[in-house]
N, C-alpha and C positions, 0 to 999 in steps of 0.2 A: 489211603495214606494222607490226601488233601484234609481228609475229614478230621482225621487223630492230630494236624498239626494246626488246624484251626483252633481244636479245642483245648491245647496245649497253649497257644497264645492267649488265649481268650482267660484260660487259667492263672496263667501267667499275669498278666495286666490285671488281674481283681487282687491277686495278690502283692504286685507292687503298689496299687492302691489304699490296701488296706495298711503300710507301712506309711503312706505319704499321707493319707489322707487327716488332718486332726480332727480331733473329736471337739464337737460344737466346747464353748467357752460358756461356765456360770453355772449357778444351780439349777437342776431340775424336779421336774413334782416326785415330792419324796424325800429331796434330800435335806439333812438337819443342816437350820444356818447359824454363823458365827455370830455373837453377838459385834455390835459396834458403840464408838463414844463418839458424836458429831456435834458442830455448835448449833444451837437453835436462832432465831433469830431475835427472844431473848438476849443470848450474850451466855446462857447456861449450856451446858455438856448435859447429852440426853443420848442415853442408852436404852435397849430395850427391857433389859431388865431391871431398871426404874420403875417400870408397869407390872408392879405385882402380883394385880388384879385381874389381869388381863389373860384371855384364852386364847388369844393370836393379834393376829394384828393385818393390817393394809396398807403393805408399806408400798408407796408409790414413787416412781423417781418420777421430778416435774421439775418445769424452770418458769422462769418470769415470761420468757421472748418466743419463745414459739405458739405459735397459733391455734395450737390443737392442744399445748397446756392449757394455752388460757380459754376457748372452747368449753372444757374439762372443770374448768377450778368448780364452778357452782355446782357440779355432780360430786366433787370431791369433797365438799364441804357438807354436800346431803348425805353423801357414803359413812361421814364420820357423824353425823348428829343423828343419826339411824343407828349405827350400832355400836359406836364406844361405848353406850350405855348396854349394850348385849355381851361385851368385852373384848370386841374387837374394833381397837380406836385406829385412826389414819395414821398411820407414819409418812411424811411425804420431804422427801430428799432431791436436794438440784445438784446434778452431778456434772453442771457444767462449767468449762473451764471461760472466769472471763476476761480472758487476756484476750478468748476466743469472741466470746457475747461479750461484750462491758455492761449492758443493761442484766445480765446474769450473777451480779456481785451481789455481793453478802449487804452492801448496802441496798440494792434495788430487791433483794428479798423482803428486806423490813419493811421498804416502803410497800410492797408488794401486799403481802402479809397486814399489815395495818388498813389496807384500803381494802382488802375485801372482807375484813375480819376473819382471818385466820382461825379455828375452832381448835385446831393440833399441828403438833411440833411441823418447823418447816427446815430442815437441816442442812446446813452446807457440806458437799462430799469436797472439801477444800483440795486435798493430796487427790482424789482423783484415785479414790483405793475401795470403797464400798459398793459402785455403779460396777467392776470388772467381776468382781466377788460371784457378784446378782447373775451376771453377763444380761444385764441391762444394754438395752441400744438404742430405745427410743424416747422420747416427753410427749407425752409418758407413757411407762412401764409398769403397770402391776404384778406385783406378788404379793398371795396371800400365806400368810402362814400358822400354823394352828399348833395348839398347844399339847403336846403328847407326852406324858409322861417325863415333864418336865423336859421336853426339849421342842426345838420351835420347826415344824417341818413343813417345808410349802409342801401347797394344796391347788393352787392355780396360778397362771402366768398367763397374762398378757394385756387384751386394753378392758376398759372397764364397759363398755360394750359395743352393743353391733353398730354405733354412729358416731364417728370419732369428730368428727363437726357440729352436725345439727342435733343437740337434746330433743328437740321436738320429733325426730326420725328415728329416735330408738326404739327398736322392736325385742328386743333380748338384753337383758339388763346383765351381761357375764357375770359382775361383781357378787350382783347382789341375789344370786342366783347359786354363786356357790357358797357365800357364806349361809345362806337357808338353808344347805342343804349339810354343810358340816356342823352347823349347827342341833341336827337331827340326828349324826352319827352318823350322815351319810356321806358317799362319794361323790362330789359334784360330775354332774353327768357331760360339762365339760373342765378339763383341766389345765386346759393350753387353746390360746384364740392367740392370732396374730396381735403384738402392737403395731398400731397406727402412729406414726407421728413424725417427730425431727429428729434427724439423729443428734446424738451425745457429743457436743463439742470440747476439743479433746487438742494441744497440740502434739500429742504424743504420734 
């Protein structure tokens, strides 16, 4: 009798959990994403399907102020001089709010942007509505996305690889590792790594 009412609670409580519990927030590998219109640093609205050409893309949420964006930028500018020419160019969005950062404003992006020579679009997520979409939480975040049959479906999430400080300490290059391999028609053999970084400043 002890035993059947253990298992009855035990039942019980997986099944209040399964009511309470939410389900993670954002896309996952697999799922088709929406397109968006963001401002570039430019001063132009840049959408993804502006890129004609293109067979996916790498799109990265980053900012100016955190440590481990800026760690990251000279990887992120190699990520795009490597294969926007294969047709997957960088997309890289700051989805920080900066009432939160002030060095995170649309103005310290340009200076931003200008000092390291920027190669691809650098977008401001202003409203604080394309980073939830993602379920983006860190700078930075990748997703990669590929081209199928005319719709844009990630393929990997998370950092761009196994060293989110030291370039010189990379041993696994995640990025670039699944773009070679969807490239091939294949499945990247990873499709979700942890991001490393700062969280999303947010006063929400």
């Amino acid at each position: 009798m002890k035993l059947l009412k253990t298992v009855f609670l035990l039942t019980l409580v997986t099944m209040l959990a399964s009511f309470t519990t939410q389900p993670p927030k954002g896309y996952k590998v697999g799922d088709i994403v929406a397109d968006f219109s963001l401002k570039n640093v430019d001063g132009k609205m840049v959408s993804l399907a502006d890129y004609k050409q293109a067979r996916g893309f790498i799109v990265i949420f980053t900012c100016n102020m955190c440590p481990y964006s800026v760690a990251n930028e000279d990887r992120i500018i190699a990520l795009d001089k490597k294969f926007k020419k294969k047709g997957y160019p960088v997309i890289a969005i700051n989805p920080n709010d900066p009432a939160v950062t002030p060095g995170d404003s649309f103005e310290g992006m340009q200076k931003r942007a200008k000092e390291k020579g920027f190669t691809f679009p650098y977008l401001f997520d202003e409203k604080q509505e394309v980073y939830p979409e993602y379920g983006a939480t860190k700078t930075p975040h990748v997703y990669i996305l590929n081209k199928r049959n005319d719709k844009l479906i990630v393929e990997y999430i998370g950092a761009i690889d196994d060293s989110s400080l030291d370039e010189k300490k990379v041993k696994v290059p995640f990025v670039e590792n699944a773009i070679s391999s969807i490239m091939k028609g294949e499945k990247p053999a990873k499709t979700y790594t942890r991001a490393i970084g700062c969280s999303i400043k947010t006063k929400k």
